[in-house]
Structures are given as C-alpha cells and as structure tokens.
C-alpha positions as CSV (number, residue, x, y, z in Angstrom):
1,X,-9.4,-0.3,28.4
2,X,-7.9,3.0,28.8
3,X,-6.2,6.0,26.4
4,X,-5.5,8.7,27.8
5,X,-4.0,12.3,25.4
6,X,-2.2,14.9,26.6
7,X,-1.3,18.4,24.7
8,X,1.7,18.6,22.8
9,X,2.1,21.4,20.7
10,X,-0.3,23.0,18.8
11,X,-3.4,20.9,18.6
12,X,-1.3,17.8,18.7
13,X,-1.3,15.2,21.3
14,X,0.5,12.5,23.1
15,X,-2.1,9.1,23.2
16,X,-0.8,6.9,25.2
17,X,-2.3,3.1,25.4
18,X,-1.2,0.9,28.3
19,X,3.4,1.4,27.4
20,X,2.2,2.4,24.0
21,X,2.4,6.2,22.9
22,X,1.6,7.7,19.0
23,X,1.0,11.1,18.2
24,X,-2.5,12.6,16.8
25,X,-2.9,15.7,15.4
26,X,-5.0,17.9,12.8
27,X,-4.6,17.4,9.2
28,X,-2.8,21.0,8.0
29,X,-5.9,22.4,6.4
30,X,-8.0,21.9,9.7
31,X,-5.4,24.4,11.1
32,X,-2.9,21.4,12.6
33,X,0.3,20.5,11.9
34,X,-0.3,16.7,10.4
35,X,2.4,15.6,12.8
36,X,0.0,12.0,12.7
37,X,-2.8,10.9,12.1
38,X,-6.1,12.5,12.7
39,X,-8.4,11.0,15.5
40,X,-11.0,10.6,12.4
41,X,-8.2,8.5,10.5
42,X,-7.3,6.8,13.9
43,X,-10.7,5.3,14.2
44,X,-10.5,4.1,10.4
45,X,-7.1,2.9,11.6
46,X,-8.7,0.4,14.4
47,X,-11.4,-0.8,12.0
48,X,-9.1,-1.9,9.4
49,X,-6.0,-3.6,11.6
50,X,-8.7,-5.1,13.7
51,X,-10.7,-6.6,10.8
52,X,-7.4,-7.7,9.3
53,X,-6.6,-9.6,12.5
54,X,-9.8,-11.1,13.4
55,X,-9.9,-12.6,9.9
56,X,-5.9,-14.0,10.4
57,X,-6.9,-15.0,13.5
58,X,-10.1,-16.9,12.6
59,X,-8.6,-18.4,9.5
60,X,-5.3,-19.7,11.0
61,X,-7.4,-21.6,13.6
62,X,-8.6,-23.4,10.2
63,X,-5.3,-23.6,8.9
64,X,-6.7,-21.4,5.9
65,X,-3.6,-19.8,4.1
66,X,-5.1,-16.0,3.1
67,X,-1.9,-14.4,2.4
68,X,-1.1,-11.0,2.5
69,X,-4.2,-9.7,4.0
70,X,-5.0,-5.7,3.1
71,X,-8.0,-3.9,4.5
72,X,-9.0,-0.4,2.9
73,X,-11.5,1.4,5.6
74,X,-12.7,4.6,4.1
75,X,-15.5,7.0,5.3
76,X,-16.3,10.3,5.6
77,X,-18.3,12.1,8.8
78,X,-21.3,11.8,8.6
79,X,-24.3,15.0,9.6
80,X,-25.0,15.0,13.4
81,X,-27.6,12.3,13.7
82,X,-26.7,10.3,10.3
83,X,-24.9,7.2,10.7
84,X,-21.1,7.2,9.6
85,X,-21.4,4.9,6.2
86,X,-18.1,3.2,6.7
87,X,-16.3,1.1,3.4
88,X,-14.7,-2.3,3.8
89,X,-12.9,-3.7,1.3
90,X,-10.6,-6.9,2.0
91,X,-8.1,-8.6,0.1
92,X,-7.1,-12.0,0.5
93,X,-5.5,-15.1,-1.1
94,X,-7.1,-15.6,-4.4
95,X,-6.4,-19.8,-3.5
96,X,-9.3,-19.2,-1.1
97,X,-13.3,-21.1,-2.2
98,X,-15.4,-19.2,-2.6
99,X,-17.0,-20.5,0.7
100,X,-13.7,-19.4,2.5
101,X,-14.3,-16.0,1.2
102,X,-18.0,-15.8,2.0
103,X,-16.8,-17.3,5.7
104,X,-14.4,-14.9,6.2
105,X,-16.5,-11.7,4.9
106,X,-18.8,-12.7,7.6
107,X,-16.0,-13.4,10.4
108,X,-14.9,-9.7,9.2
109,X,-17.9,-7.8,10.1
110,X,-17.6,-9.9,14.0
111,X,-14.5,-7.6,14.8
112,X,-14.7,-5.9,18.0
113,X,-14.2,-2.6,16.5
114,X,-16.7,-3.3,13.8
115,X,-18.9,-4.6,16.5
116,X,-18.6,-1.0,18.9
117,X,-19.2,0.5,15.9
118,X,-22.7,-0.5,14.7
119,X,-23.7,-1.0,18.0
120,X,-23.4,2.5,19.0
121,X,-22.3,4.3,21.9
122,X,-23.1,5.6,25.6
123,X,-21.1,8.6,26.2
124,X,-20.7,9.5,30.4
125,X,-18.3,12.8,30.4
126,X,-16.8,14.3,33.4
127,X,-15.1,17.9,33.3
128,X,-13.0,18.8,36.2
129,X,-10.4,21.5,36.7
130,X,-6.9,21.2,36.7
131,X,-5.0,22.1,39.8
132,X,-3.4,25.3,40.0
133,X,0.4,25.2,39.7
134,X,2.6,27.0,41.6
C-alpha cells in the first residue's frame, strides 16, 4: 500500500491513494487553511470507517441486521513516548443480543487499522533531493 502527498498551497496537500485523491491540510489555528482534514483527523478518519466496515462485514457474513452503523473515534496526541488513548464508541441495531453486541465489540477492535495501531510502528525514512529544474 502506497500514499503518496504533494504540496498544494500553503501547507495543504494533494494525497493521493491508488486513482483516489483528497486534500489534507492544517486546521486554521495551526497556521493552515482547513481546506480538509488534518493528517491527525485523517488517522481518526481510518479507525472509524474501518471499524465500521469490519463490523458490516463480519456481521453480514452472519446475516446479522446492525443497521445504520456510526463509529465516533476521538483522541487527542498524546506526549512523545505516551501512548495515543484513542475512544471508540459504536452504535448499532438496538434488535441486536446482547451476545451480538459483545461479538461484534470484539470483531471491532480486529480492524486492520485498529490492529497497526496497537501494534505499533517501524518507521524506515529516506530523504533525497529533488532534481534541479531548469
């Protein structure tokens, strides 16, 4: 998997993903434009639409009806070297057992994104220098 972002103006940037382009860019107080989302709200972004699907996707391989799903991610950065406390809250069919529930709160935290999350990261960087134009 690849995304790749490229300046725009300001401190905005073009992120493109596979055909698939958005816009990031700081909120106005951070000295940005808020012409999108922040990369901060971006990650909450992933974490919520992928905990929404994993659950759809786990629960209509069931045939479990959970209606209009809605996942709330909040969180706020943490120090450097504190974990990032991260708040999940799902809402789902209230014609679901309580065992469905339970189930599916446990299927929730098996995202992918959730997943990368709590399992940390490896970081390898590379810095290179452009080539000069002209």
């Amino acid at each position: 998997m690849q995304a790749t972002a490229r300046r725009g103006k300001g401190f905005s940037h073009l992120v493109t993903v596979r055909e698939h382009q958005l816009l990031s860019d700081l909120r106005l107080e951070a000295g940005g434009a808020d012409s999108g989302p922040s990369p901060e709200e971006l990650l909450a972004a992933a974490l919520a639409s992928c905990t929404a699907m994993t659950v759809e996707l786990y629960a209509a391989r069931r045939g479990w009806e959970v209606g209009a799903v809605a996942v709330d991610v909040r969180f706020e950065l943490a120090e450097p070297g504190e974990p990032t406390r991260f708040a999940v809250a799902l809402t789902l069919s209230a014609e679901l057992s309580a065992e469905q529930l339970e189930r599916l709160g446990t299927i929730a935290s098996r995202c992918p994104v959730h997943r990368t999350l709590e399992g940390g990261a490896v970081f390898a960087q590379t810095i290179t220098r452009a080539t000069p134009s002209g």
